[in-house]
C-alpha positions as CSV (number, residue, x, y, z in Angstrom):
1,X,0.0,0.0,0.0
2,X,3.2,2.3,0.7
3,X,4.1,2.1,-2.9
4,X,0.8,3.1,-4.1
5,X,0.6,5.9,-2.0
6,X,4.3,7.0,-3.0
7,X,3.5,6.7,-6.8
8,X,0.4,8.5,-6.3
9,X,2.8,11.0,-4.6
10,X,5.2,11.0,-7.3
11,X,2.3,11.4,-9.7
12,X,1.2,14.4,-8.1
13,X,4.5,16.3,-7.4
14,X,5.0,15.6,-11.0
15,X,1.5,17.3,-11.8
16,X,2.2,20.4,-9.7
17,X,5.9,21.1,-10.9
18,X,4.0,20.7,-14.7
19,X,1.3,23.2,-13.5
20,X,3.8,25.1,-11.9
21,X,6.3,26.0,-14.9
22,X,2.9,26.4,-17.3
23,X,1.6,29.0,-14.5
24,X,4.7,30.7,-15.0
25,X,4.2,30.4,-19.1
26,X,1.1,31.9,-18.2
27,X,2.4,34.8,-15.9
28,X,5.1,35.6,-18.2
29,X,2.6,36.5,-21.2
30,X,0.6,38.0,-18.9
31,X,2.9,40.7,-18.3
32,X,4.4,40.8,-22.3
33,X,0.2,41.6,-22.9
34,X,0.7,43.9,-20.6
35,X,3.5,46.0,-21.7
36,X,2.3,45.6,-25.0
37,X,-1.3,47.1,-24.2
38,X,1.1,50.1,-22.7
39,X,2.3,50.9,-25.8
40,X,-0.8,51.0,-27.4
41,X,-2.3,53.1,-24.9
42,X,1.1,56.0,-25.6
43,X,0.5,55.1,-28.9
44,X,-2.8,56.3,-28.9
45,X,-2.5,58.8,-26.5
46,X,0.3,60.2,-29.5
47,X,-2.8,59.7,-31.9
48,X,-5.2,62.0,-29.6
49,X,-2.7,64.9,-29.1
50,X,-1.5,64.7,-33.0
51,X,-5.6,65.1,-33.8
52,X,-7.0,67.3,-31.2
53,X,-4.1,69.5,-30.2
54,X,-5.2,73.3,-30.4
55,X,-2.0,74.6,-31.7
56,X,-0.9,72.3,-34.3
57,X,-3.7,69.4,-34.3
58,X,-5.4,68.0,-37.2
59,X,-8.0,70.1,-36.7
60,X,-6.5,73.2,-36.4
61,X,-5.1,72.6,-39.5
62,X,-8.1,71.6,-40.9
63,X,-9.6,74.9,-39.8
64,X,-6.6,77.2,-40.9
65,X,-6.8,75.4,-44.7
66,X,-10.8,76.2,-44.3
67,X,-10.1,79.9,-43.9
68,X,-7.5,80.0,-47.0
69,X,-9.9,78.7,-48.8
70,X,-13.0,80.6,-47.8
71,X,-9.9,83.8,-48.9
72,X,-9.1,81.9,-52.3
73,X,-12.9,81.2,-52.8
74,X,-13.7,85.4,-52.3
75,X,-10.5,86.1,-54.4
76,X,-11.6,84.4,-57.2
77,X,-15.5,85.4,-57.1
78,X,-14.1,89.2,-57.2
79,X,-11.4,88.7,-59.8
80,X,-14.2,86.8,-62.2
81,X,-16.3,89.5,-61.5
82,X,-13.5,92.2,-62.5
83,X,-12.4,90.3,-65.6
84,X,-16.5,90.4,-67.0
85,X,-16.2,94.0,-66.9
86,X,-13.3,94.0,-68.9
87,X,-14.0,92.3,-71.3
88,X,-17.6,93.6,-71.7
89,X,-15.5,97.4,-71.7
90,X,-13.7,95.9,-74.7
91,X,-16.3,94.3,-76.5
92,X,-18.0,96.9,-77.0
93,X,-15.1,99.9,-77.4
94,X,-14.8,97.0,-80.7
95,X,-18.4,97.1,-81.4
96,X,-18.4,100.9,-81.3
97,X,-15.1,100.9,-82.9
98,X,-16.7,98.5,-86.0
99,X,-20.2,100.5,-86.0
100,X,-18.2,104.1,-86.7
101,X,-16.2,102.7,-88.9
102,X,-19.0,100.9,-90.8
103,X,-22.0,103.6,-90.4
104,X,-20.5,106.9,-90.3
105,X,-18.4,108.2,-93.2
């Protein structure tokens, strides 16, 4: 009966030092997943200060480009504006110019 209760024993001890080292397996990715989710959470902590910084953020950005073009956009409507009158002016200083010289001796 003394054997069977040693190689139950042995059996056991055997068990616990293989549960043992795969505990340890288990701790030592435990902390890898843990230094890893650290460096996503600075990684996305860069991501939120690189988007929503006030100074030099996405969205200021964003916001400066919107008021260069809102400039452009009024440039351009006043320049098209100028260059209609122009060019209405000359067409008809030609007109005139073709009608005097056609009609009037």
């Amino acid at each position: 009966m003394s054997n069977i209760d040693d190689s139950h024993v042995l059996v056991l001890k055997s068990s616990i030092l293989e549960l043992s080292s795969k505990i340890e397996v288990m701790a030592n990715s435990v902390d890898n997943l843990a230094s890893k989710v650290e460096e996503v959470a600075e990684d996305v902590s860069k991501i939120k200060e690189a988007v929503y910084n006030p100074d030099t953020g996405l969205y200021a950005r964003l916001a400066a480009q919107d008021a260069r073009i809102t400039i452009l956009e009024q440039w351009k409507a006043s320049t098209s504006k100028l260059t209609w009158v122009i060019v209405s002016v000359v067409a008809g200083l030609v007109l005139n110019q073709m009608w005097d010289k056609m009609f009037i001796p």
